[in-house]
C-alpha positions as protocol buffer text, in pm:
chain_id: "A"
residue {
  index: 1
  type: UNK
  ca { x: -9338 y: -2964 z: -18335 }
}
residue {
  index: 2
  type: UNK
  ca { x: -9362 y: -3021 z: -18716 }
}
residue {
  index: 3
  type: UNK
  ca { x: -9393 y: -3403 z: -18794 }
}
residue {
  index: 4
  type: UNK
  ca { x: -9072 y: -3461 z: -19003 }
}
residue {
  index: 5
  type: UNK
  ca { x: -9120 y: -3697 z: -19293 }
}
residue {
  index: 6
  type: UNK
  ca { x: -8878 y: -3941 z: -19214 }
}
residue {
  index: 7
  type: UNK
  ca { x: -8838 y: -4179 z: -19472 }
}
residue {
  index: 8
  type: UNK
  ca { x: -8595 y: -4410 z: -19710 }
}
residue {
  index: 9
  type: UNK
  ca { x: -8269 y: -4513 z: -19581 }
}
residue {
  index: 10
  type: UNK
  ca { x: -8111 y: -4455 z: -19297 }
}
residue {
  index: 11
  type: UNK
  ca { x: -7721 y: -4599 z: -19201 }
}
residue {
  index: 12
  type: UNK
  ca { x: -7680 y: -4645 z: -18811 }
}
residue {
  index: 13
  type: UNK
  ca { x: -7296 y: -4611 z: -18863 }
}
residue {
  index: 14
  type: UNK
  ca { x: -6991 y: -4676 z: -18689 }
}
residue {
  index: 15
  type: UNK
  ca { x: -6798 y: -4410 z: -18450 }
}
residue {
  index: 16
  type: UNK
  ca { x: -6429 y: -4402 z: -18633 }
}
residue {
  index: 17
  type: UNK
  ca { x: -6147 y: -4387 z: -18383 }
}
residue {
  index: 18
  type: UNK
  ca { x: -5770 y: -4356 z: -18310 }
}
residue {
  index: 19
  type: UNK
  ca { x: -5559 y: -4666 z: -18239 }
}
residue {
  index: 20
  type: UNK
  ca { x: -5542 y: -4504 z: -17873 }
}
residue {
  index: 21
  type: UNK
  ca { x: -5953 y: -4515 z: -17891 }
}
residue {
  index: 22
  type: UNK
  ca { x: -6003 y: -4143 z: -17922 }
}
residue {
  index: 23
  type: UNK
  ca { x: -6242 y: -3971 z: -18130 }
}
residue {
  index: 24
  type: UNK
  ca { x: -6113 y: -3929 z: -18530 }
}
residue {
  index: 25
  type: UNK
  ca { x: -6377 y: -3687 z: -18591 }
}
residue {
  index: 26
  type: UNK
  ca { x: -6186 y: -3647 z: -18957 }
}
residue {
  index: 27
  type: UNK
  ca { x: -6280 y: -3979 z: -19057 }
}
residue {
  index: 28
  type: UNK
  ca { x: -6629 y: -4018 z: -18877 }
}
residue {
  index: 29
  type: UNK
  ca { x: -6709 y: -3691 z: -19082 }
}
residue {
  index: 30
  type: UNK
  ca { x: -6579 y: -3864 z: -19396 }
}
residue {
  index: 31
  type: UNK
  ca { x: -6827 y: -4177 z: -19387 }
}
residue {
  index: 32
  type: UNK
  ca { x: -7110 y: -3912 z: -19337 }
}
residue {
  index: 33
  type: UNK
  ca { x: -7012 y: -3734 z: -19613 }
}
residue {
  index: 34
  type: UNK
  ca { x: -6928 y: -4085 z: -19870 }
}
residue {
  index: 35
  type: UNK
  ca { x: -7292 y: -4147 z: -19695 }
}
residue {
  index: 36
  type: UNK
  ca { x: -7464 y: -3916 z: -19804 }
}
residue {
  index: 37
  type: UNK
  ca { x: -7308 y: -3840 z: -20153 }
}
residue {
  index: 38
  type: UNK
  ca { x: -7444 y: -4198 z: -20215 }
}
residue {
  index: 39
  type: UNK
  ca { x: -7809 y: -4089 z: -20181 }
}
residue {
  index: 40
  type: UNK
  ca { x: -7887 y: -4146 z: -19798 }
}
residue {
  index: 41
  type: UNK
  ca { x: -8216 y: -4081 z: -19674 }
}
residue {
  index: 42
  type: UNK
  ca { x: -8077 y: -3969 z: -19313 }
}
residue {
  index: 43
  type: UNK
  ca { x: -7799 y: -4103 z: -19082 }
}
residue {
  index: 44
  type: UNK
  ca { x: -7800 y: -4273 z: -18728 }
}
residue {
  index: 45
  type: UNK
  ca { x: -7485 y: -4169 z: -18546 }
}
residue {
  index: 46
  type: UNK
  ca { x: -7386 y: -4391 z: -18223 }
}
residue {
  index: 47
  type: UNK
  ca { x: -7663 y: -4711 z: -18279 }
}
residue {
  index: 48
  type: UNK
  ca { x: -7616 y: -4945 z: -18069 }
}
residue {
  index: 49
  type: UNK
  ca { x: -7334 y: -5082 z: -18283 }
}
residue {
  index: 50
  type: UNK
  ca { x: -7161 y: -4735 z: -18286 }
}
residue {
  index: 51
  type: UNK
  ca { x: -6993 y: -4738 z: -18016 }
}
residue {
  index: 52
  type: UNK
  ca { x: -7273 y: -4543 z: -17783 }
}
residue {
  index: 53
  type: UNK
  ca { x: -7186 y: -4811 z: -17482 }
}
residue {
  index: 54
  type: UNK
  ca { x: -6842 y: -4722 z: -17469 }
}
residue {
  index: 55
  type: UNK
  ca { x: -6782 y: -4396 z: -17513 }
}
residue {
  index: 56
  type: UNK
  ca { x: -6809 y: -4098 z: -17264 }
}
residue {
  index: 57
  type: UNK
  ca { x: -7092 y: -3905 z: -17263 }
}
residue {
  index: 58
  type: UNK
  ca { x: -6816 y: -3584 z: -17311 }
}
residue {
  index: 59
  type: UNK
  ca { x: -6750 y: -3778 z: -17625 }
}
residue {
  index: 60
  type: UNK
  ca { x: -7027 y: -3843 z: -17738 }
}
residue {
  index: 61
  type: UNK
  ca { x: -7194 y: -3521 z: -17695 }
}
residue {
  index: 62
  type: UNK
  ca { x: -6849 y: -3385 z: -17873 }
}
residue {
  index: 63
  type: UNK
  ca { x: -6874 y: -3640 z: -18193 }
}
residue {
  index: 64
  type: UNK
  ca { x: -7259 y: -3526 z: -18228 }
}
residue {
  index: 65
  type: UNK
  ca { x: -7151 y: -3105 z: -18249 }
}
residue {
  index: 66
  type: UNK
  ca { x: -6904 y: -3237 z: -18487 }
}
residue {
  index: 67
  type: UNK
  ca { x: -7138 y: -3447 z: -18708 }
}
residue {
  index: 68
  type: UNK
  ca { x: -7458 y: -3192 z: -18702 }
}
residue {
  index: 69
  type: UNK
  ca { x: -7166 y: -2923 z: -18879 }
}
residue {
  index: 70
  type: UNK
  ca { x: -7039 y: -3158 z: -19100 }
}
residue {
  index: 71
  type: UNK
  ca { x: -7353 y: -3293 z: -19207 }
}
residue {
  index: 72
  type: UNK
  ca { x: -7525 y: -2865 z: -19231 }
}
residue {
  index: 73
  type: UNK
  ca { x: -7875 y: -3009 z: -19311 }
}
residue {
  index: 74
  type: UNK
  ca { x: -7814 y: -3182 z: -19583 }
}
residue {
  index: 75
  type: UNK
  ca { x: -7965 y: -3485 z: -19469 }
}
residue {
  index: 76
  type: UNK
  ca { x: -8151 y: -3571 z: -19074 }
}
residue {
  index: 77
  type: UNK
  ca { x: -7872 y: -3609 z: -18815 }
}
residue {
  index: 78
  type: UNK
  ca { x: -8027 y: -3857 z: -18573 }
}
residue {
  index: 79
  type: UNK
  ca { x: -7799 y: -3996 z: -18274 }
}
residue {
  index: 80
  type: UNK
  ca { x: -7877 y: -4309 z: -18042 }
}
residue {
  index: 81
  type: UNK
  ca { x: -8004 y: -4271 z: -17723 }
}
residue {
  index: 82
  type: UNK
  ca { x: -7929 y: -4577 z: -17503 }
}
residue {
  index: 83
  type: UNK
  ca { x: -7844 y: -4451 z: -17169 }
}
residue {
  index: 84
  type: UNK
  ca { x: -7907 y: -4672 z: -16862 }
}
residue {
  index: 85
  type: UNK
  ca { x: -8124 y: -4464 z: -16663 }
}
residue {
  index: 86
  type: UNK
  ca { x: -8422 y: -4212 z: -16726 }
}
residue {
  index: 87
  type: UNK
  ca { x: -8210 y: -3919 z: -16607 }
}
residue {
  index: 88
  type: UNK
  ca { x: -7929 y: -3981 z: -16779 }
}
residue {
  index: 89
  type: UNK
  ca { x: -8125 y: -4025 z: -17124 }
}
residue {
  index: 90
  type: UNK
  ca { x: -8325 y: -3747 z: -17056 }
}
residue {
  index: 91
  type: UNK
  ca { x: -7996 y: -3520 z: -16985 }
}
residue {
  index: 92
  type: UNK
  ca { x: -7838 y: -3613 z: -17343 }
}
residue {
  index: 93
  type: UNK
  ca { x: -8147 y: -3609 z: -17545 }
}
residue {
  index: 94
  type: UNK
  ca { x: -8167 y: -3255 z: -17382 }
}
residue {
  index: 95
  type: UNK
  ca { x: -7807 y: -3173 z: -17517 }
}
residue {
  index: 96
  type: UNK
  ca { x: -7917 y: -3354 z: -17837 }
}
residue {
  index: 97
  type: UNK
  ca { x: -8157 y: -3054 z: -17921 }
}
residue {
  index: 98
  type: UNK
  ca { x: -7861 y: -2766 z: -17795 }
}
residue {
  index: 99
  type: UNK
  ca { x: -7635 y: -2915 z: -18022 }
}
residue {
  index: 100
  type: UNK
  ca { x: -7879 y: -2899 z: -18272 }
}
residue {
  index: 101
  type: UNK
  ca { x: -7945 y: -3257 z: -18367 }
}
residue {
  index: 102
  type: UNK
  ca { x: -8273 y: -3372 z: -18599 }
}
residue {
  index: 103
  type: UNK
  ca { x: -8377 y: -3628 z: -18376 }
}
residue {
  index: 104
  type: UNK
  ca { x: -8290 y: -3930 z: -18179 }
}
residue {
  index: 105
  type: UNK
  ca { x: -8326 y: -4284 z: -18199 }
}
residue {
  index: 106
  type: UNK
  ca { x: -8475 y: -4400 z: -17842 }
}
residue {
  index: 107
  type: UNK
  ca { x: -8394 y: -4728 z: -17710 }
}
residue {
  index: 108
  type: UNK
  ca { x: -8480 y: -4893 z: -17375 }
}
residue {
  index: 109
  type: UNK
  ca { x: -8205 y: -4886 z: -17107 }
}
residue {
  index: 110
  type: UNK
  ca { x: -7928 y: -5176 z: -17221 }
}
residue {
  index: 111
  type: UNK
  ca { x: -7822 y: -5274 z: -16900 }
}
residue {
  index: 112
  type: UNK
  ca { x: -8171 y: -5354 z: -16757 }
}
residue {
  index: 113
  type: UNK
  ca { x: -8405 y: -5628 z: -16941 }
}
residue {
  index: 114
  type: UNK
  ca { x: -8764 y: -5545 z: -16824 }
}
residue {
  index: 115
  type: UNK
  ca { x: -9081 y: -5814 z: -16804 }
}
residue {
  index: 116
  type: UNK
  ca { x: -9315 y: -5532 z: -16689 }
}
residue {
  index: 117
  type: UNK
  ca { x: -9366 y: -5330 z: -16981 }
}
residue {
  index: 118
  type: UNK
  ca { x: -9499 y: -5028 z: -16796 }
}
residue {
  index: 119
  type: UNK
  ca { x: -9175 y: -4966 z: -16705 }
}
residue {
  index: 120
  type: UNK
  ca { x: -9028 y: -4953 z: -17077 }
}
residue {
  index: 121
  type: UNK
  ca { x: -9337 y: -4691 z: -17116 }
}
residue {
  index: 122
  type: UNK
  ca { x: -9226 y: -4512 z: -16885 }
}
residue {
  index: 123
  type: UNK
  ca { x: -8857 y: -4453 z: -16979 }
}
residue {
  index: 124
  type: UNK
  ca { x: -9036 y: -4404 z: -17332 }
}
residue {
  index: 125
  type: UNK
  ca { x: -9265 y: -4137 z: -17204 }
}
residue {
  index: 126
  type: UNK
  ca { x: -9047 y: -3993 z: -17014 }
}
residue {
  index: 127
  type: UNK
  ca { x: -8770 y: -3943 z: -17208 }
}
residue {
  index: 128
  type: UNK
  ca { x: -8934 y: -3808 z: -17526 }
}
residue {
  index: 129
  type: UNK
  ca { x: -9166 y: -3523 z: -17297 }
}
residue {
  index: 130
  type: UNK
  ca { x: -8821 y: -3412 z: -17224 }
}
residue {
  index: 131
  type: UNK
  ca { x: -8763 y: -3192 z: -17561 }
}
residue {
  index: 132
  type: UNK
  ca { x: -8935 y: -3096 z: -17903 }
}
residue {
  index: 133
  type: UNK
  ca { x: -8718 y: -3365 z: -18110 }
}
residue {
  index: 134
  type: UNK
  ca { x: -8923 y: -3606 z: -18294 }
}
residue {
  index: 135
  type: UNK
  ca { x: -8825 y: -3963 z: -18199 }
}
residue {
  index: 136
  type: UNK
  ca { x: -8789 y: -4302 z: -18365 }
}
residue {
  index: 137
  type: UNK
  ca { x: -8841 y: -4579 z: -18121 }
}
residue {
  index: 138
  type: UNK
  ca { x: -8615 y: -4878 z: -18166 }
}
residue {
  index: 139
  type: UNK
  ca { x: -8756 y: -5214 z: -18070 }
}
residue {
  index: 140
  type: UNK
  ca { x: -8491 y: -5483 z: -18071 }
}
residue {
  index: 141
  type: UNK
  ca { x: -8639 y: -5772 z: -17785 }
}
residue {
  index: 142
  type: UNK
  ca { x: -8410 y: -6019 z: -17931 }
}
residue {
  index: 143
  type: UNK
  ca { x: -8071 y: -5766 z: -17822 }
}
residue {
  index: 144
  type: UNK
  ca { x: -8228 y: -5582 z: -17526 }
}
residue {
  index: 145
  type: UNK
  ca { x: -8501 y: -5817 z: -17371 }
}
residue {
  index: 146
  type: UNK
  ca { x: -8772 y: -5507 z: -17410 }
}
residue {
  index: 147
  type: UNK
  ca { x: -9059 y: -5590 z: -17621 }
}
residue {
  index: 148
  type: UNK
  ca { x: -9275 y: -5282 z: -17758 }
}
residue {
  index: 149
  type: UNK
  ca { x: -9555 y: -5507 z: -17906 }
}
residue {
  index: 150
  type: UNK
  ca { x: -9794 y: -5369 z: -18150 }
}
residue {
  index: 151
  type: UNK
  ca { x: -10060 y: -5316 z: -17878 }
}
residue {
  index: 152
  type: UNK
  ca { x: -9803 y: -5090 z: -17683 }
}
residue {
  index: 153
  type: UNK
  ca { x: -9673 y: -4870 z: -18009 }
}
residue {
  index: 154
  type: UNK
  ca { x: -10064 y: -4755 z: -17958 }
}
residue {
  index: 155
  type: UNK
  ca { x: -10035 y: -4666 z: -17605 }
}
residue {
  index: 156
  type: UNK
  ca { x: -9745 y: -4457 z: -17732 }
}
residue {
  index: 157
  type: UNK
  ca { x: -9941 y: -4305 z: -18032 }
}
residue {
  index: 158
  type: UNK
  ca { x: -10076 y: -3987 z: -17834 }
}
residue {
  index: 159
  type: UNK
  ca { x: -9711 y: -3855 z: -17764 }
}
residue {
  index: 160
  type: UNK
  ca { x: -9657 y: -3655 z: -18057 }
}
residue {
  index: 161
  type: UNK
  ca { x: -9302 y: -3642 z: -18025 }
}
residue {
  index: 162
  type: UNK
  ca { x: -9307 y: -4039 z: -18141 }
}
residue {
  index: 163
  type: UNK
  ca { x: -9266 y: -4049 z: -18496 }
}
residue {
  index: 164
  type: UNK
  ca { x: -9110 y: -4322 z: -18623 }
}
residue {
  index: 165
  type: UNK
  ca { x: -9037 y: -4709 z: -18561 }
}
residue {
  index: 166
  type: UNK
  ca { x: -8732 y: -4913 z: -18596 }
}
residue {
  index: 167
  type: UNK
  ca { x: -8885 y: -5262 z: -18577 }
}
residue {
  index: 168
  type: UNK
  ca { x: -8609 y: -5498 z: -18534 }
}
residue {
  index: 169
  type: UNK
  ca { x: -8766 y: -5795 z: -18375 }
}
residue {
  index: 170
  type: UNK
  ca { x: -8648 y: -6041 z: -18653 }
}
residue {
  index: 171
  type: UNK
  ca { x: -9039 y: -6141 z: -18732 }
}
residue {
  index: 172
  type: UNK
  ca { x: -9145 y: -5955 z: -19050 }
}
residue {
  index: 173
  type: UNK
  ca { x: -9510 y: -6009 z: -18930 }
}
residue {
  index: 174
  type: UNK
  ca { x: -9504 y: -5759 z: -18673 }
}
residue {
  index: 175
  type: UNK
  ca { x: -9517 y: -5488 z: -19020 }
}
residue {
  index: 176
  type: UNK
  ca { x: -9870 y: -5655 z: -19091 }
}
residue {
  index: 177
  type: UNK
  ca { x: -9913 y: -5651 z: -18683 }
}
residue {
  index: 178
  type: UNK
  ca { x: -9834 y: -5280 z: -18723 }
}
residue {
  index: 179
  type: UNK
  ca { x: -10047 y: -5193 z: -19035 }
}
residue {
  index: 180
  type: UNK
  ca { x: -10369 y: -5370 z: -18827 }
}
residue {
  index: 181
  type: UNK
  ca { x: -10278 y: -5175 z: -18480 }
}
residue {
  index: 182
  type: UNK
  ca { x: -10142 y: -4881 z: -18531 }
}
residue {
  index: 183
  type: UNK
  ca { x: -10196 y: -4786 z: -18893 }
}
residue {
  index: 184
  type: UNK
  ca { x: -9989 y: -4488 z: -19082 }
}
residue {
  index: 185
  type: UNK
  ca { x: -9947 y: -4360 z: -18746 }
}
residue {
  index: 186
  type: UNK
  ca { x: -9568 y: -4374 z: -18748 }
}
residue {
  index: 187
  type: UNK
  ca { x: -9307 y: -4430 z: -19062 }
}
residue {
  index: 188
  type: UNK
  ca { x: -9186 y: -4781 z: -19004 }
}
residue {
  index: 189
  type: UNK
  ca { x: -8854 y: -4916 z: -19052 }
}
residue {
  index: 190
  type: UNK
  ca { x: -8737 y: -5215 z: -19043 }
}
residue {
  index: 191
  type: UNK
  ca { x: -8386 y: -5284 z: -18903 }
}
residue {
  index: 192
  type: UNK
  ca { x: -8308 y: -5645 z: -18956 }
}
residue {
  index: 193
  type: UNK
  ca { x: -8069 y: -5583 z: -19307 }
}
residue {
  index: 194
  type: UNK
  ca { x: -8209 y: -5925 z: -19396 }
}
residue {
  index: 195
  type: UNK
  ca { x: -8567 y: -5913 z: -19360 }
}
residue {
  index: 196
  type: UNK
  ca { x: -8553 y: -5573 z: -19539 }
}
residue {
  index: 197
  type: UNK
  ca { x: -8703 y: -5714 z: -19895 }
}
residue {
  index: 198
  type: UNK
  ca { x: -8980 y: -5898 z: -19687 }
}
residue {
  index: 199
  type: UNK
  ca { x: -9045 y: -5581 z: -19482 }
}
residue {
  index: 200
  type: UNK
  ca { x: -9066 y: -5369 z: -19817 }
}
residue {
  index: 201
  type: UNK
  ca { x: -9308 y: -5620 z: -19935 }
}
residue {
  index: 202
  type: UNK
  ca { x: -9527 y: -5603 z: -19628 }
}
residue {
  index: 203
  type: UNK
  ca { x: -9526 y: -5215 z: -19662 }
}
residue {
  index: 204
  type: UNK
  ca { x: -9291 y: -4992 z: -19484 }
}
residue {
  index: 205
  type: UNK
  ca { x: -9092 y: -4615 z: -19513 }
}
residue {
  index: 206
  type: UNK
  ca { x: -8770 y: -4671 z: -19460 }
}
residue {
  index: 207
  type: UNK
  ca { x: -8489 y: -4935 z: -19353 }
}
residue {
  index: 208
  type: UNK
  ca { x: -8226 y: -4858 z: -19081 }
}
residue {
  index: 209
  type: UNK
  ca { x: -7913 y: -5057 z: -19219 }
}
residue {
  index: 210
  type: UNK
  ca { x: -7630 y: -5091 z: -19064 }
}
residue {
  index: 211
  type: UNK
  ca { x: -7381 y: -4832 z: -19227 }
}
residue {
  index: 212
  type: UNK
  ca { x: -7020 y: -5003 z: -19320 }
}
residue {
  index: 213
  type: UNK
  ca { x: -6709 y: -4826 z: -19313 }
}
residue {
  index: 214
  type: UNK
  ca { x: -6696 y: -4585 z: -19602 }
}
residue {
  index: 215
  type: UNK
  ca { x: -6408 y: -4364 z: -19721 }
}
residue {
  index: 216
  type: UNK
  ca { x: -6487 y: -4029 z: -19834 }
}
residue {
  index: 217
  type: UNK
  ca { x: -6486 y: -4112 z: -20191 }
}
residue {
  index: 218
  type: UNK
  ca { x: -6845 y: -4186 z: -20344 }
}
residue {
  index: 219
  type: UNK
  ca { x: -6725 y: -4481 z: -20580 }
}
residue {
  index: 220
  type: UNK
  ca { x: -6606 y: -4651 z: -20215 }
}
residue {
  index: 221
  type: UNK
  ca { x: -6957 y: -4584 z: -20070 }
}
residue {
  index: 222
  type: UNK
  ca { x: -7228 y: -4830 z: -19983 }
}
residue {
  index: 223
  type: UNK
  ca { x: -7517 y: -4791 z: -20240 }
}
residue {
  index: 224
  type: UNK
  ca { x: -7832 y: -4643 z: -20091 }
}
């Protein structure tokens, strides 16, 4: 696998949907594209705030076929991957790399909160041997009771598949934590949207922010 060079900004945006709470692929594919005619670095469909805990996997395997066509490699096409089991995240992130998607974004299972972190290693593990996509790890203890401390980022350093961080822990020392443990071994990015000038400060590649709802037209667009 060729190490992608994942930096800059990154929206985790919002799934757009019907008042009946179907898919509206139309509009979903609109905010990528206002996205990304803003200047977008790469976009995170189905975060954890885009609806990845409520829709079927059908859909959600459906929205990301969409997306990866609308987007046509212009930018990286990275989806969430929060499923509540090994198996089950190992399945989509599977059908993540048919469909042809850049990446993923890996989180621990959201149901389960874990105090032994070997087990959040393994789902890690586990879950990225499963294909050739390059993976960003999200860490988010504050939201999912998993805490991927500095120390543990470096027993995750030999899986080559690991190649970016989304450190969301809401402490901007764990960049300097980072720096000291790790080093330039993955692109770190923060994703707390207000610790982002601190983070930048501290030294990092890129900032996950969370992606508002955008019409297709650029002047309507978030500035990236």
């Amino acid at each position: 696998m060729k190490k992608p060079h994942w930096q800059g900004v990154f929206p985790a945006i919002t799934t757009q949907l019907h008042k009946d709470g179907s898919l509206d692929i139309d509009a979903t594919a609109a905010h990528a594209d206002a996205l990304i005619q803003s200047g977008v670095s790469g976009i995170v469909f189905l975060g954890s705030l885009g609806e990845n805990q409520t829709l079927t996997g059908e859909e959600k395997r459906t929205l990301m076929g969409e997306m990866v066509k609308t987007v046509f490699g212009r930018v990286p096409v990275l989806s969430g991957v929060a499923e509540s089991s090994v198996a089950e995240a190992v399945r989509y992130a599977r059908d993540l790399e048919t469909l042809g998607a850049d990446g993923y974004m890996l989180m621990p299972p959201m149901i389960y909160k874990s105090p032994d972190p070997r087990e959040s290693l393994y789902h890690f593990k586990t879950v990225a041997r499963s294909t050739g996509l390059p993976v960003m790890i999200y860490n988010n203890p504050i939201s999912y009771g998993h805490d991927i401390t500095p120390e543990l980022f470096a027993e995750l350093a030999s899986e080559k598949n690991f190649v970016a961080l989304k450190e969301s822990s809401g402490n901007p020392r764990r960049i300097t934590d980072l720096h000291r443990v790790v080093g330039d071994r993955y692109a770190l990015f923060t994703g707390v949207d207000d610790l982002a000038l601190e983070s930048a400060i501290l030294g990092i590649d890129g900032w996950v922010v969370v992606g508002r709802e955008a019409t297709a037209t650029q002047t309507e667009a978030p500035n990236a």
